[in-house]
LORO-874955 format. One record per atom (N, C-alpha, C): x, y, z. Coordinates in steps of 0.1 Angstrom, whole numbers, padded with zeros to 4 digits, always signed. Example, Ala and Ser with C-alpha at 12.3 -4.5 7.8 and 13.67 -1.06 7.14 Angstrom:
<pts>
+0132-0057+0078
+0123-0045+0078
+0132-0033+0078
+0128-0022+0071
+0137-0011+0071
+0129+0000+0079
</pts>
This chain:
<pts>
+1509+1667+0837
+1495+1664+0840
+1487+1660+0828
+1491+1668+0816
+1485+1662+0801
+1484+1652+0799
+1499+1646+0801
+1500+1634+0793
+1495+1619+0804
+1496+1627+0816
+1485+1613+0823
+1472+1611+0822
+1462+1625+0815
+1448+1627+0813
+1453+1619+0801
+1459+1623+0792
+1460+1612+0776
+1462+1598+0777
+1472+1593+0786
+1471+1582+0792
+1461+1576+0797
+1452+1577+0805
+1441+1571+0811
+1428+1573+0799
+1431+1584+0787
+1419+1581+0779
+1421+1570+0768
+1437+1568+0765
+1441+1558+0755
+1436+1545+0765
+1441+1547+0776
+1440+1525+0785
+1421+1526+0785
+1414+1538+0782
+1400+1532+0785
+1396+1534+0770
+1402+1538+0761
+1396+1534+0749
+1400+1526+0744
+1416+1517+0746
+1417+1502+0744
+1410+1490+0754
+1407+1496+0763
+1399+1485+0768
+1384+1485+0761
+1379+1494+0760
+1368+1493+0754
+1369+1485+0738
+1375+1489+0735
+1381+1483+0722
+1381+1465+0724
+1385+1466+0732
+1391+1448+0737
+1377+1445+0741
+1373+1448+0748
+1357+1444+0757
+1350+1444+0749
+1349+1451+0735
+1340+1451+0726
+1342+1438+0715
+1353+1442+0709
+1358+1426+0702
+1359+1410+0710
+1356+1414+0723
+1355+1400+0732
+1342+1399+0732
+1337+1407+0734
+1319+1402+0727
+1310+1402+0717
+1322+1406+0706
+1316+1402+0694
+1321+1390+0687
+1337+1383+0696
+1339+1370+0694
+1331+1362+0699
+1327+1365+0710
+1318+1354+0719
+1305+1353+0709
+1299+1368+0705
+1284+1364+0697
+1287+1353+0689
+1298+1358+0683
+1300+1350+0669
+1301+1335+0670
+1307+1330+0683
+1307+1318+0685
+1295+1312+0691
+1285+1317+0699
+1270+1315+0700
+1265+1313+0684
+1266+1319+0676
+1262+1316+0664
+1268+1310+0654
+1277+1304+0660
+1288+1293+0649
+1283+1279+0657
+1279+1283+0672
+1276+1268+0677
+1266+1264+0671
+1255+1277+0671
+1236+1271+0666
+1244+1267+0656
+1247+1268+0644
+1249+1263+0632
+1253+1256+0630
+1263+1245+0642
+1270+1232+0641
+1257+1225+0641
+1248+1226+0658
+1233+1223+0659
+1224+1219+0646
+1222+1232+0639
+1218+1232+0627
+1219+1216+0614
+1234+1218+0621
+1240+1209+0608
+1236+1193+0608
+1236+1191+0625
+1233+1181+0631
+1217+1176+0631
+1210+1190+0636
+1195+1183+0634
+1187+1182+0618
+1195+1191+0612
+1195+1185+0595
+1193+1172+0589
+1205+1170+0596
+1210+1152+0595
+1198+1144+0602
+1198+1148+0615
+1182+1142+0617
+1173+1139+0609
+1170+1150+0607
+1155+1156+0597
+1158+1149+0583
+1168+1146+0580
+1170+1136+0565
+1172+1121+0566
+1171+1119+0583
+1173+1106+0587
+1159+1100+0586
+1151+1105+0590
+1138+1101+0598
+1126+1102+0589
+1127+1103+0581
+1115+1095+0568
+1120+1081+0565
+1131+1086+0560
+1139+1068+0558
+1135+1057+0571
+1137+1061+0585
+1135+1051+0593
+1120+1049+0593
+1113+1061+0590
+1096+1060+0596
+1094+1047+0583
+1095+1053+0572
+1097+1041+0560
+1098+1027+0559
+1110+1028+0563
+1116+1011+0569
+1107+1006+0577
+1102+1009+0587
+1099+1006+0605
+1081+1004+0600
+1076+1015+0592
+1061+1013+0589
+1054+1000+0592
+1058+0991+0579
+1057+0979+0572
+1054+0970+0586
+1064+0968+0596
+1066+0960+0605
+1057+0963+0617
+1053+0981+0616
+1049+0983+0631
+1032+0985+0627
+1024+0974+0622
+1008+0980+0618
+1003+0989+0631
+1005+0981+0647
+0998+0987+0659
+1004+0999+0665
+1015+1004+0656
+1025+1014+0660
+1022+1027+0658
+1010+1029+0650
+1005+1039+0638
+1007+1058+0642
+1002+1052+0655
+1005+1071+0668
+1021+1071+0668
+1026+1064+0673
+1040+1066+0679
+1044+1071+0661
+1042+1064+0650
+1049+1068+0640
+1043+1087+0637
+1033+1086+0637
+1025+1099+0633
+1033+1108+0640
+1036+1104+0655
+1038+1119+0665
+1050+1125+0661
+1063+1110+0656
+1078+1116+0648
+1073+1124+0640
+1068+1116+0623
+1066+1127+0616
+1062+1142+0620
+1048+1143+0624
+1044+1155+0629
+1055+1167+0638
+1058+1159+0643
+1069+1170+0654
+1081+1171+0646
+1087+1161+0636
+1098+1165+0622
+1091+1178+0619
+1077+1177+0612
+1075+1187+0603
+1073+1200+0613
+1068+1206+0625
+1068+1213+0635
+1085+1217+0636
+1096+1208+0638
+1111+1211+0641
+1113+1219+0630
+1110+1212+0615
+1117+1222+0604
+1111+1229+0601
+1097+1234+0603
+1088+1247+0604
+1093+1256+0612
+1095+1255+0621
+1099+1267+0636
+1103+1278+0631
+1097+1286+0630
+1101+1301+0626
+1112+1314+0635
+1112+1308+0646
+1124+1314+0660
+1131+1302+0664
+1143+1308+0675
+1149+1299+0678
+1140+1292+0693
+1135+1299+0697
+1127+1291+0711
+1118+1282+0704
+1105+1282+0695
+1098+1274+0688
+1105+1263+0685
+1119+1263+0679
+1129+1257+0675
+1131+1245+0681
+1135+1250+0695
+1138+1243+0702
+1129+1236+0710
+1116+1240+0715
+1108+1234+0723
+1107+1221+0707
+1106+1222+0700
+1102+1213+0686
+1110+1206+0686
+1123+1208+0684
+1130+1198+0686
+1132+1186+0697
+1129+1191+0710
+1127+1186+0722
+1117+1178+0721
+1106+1180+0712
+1095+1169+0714
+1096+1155+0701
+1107+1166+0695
+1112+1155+0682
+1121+1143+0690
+1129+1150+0701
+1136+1141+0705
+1129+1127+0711
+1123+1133+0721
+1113+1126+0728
+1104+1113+0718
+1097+1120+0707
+1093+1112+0698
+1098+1103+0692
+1114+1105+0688
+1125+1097+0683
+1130+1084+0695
+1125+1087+0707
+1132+1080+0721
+1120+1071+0724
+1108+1074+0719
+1096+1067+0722
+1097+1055+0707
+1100+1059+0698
+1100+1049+0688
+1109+1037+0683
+1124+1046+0691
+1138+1034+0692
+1131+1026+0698
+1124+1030+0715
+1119+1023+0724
+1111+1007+0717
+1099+1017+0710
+1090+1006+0705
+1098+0994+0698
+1106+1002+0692
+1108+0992+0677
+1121+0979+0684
+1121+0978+0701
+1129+0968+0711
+1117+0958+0707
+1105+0963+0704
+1093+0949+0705
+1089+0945+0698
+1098+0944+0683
+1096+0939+0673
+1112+0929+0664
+1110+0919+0667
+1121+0911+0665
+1129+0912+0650
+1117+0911+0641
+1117+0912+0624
+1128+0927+0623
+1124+0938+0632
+1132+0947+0627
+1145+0948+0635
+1151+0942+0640
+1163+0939+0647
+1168+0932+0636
+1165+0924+0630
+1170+0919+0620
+1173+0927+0605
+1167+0936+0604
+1164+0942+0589
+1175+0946+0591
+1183+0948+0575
+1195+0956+0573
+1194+0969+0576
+1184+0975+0571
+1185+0986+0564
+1178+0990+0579
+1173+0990+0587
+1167+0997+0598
+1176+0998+0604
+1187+0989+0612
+1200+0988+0619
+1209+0999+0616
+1210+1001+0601
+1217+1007+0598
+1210+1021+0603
+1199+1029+0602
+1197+1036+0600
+1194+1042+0613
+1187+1030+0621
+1187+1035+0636
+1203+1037+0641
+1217+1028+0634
+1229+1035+0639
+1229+1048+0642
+1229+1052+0622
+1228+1064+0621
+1222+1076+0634
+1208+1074+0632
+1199+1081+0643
+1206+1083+0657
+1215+1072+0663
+1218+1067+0670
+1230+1080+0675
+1239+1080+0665
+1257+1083+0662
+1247+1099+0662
+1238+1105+0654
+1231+1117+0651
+1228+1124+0665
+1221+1115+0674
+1217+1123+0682
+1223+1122+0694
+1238+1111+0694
+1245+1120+0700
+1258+1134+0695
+1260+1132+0686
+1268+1144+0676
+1260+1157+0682
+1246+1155+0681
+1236+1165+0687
+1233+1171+0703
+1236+1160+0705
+1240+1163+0725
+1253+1171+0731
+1265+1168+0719
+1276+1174+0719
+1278+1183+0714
+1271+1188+0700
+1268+1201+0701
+1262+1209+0704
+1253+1202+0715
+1239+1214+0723
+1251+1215+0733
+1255+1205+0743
+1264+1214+0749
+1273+1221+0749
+1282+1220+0736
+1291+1231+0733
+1284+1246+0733
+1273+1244+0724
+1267+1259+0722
+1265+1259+0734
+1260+1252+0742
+1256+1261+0757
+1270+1264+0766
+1279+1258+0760
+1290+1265+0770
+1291+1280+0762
+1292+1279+0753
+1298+1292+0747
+1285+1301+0748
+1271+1301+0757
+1262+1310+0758
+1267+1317+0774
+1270+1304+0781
+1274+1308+0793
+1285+1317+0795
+1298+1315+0784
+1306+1324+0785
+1306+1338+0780
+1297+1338+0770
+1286+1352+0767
+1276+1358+0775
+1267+1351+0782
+1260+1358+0788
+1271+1363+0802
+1276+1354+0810
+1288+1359+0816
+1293+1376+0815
+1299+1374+0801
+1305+1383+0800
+1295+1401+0796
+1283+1395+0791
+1272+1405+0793
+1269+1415+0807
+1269+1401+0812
+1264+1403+0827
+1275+1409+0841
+1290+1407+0835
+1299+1411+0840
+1301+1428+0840
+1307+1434+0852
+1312+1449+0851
+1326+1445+0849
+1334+1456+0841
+1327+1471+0837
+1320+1466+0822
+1323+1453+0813
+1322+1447+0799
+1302+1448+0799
+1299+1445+0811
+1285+1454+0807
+1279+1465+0804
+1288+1474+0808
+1288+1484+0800
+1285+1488+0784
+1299+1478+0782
+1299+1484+0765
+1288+1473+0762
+1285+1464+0766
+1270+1453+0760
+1259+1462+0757
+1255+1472+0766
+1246+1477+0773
+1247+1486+0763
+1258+1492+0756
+1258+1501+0748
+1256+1501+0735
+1262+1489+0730
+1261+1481+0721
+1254+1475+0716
+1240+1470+0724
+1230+1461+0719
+1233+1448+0719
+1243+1443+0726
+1248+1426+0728
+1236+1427+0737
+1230+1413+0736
+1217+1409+0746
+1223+1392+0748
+1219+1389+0760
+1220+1375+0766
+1212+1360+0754
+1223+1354+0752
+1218+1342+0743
+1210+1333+0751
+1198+1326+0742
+1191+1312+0752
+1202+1304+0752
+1201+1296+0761
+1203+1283+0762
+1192+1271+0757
+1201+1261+0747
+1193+1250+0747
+1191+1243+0764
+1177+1241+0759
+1173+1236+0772
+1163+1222+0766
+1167+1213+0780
+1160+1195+0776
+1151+1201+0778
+1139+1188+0767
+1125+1189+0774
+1123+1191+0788
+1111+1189+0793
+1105+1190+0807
+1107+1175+0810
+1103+1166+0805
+1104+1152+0807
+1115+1146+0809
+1125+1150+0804
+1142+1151+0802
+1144+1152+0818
+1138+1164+0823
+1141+1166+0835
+1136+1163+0848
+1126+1152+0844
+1122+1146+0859
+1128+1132+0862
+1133+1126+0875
+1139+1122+0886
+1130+1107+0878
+1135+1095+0870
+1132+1085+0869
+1127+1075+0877
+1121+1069+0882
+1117+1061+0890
+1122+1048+0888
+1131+1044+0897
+1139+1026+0893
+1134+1019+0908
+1126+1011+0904
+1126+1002+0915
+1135+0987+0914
+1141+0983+0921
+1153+0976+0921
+1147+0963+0926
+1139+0965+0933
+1132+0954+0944
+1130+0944+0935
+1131+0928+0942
+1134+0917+0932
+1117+0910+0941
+1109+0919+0940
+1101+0909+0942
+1095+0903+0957
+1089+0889+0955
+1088+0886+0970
+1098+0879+0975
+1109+0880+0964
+1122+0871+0967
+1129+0876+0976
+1136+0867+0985
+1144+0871+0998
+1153+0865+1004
+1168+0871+1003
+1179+0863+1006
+1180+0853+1016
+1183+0838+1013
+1180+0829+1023
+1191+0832+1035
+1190+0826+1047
+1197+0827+1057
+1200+0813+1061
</pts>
């Protein structure tokens, strides 16, 4: 009868053992993902003087759309938490998506070397960036998951593991686009 009480204390102290090191693999990959993120909106943030630079010269009526980039750059790399962080970066995006937009209405810079190149860049950047916002958010889901799971919420609970954010789109990201398709007063002849 001993050696089954010793048995059942060794299988619950290797499980806890295991349950413990499964959530401190998981932290650790929530925080290897922010830092891929990291590496990515870096690259942004060293992108985006250069293009505001380039793009200036060409865009005189452009002067807001250019200000709101910079401003929300310097807001992104200011953010002192990760939520700040991220609503910042979200408006960086946004601001970055309003200025590709503009700079369709300017022919001269379609043509420039150096803006092509650089809007590439921006281009190849912010998706590298999309790909690692959703990586890190897979690997929060499989953390909070396992937070949130019995009996592994236990040892979370005991341990001080707490539930990761998720990067999350802007708000604008997430409203339902409006496409009207309609050709007009034009109407298939019969």
């Amino acid at each position: 009868m001993g050696y089954i009480l010793l048995l059942i204390v060794i299988a619950i102290v290797v499980w806890a053992i295991v349950a413990y090191n499964a959530l401190v693999r998981l932290k650790n990959e929530v925080d290897g993902s922010w830092r891929q993120i990291d590496v990515q909106l870096k690259r942004r943030h060293d992108l985006i003087p250069n293009l505001v630079e380039a793009v200036k010269g060409y865009m005189q009526y452009e002067r807001d759309t250019l200000t709101q980039v910079v401003e929300a750059r310097a807001k992104a790399v200011g953010a002192s938490d990760q939520t700040s962080r991220i609503a910042a970066e979200n408006q960086l995006t946004a601001g970055i998506g309003r200025l590709l937009a503009v700079m369709e209405n300017y022919p001269q810079l379609k043509a420039d070397e150096n803006v092509l190149k650089l809007q590439e860049e921006l281009t190849t950047t912010e998706n590298q960036i999309a790909f690692a916002r959703q990586a890190y958010n897979d690997v929060v889901l499989s953390l909070n998951t396992r937070i949130e799971s019995f009996p592994s919420n236990v040892i979370a609970s005991n341990f001080g593991f707490h539930a990761a954010e998720y990067f999350k789109g802007a708000p604008e990201d997430q409203a339902v686009p409006k496409v009207d398709l309609s050709m007009g007063s034009a109407r298939p002849q019969s």
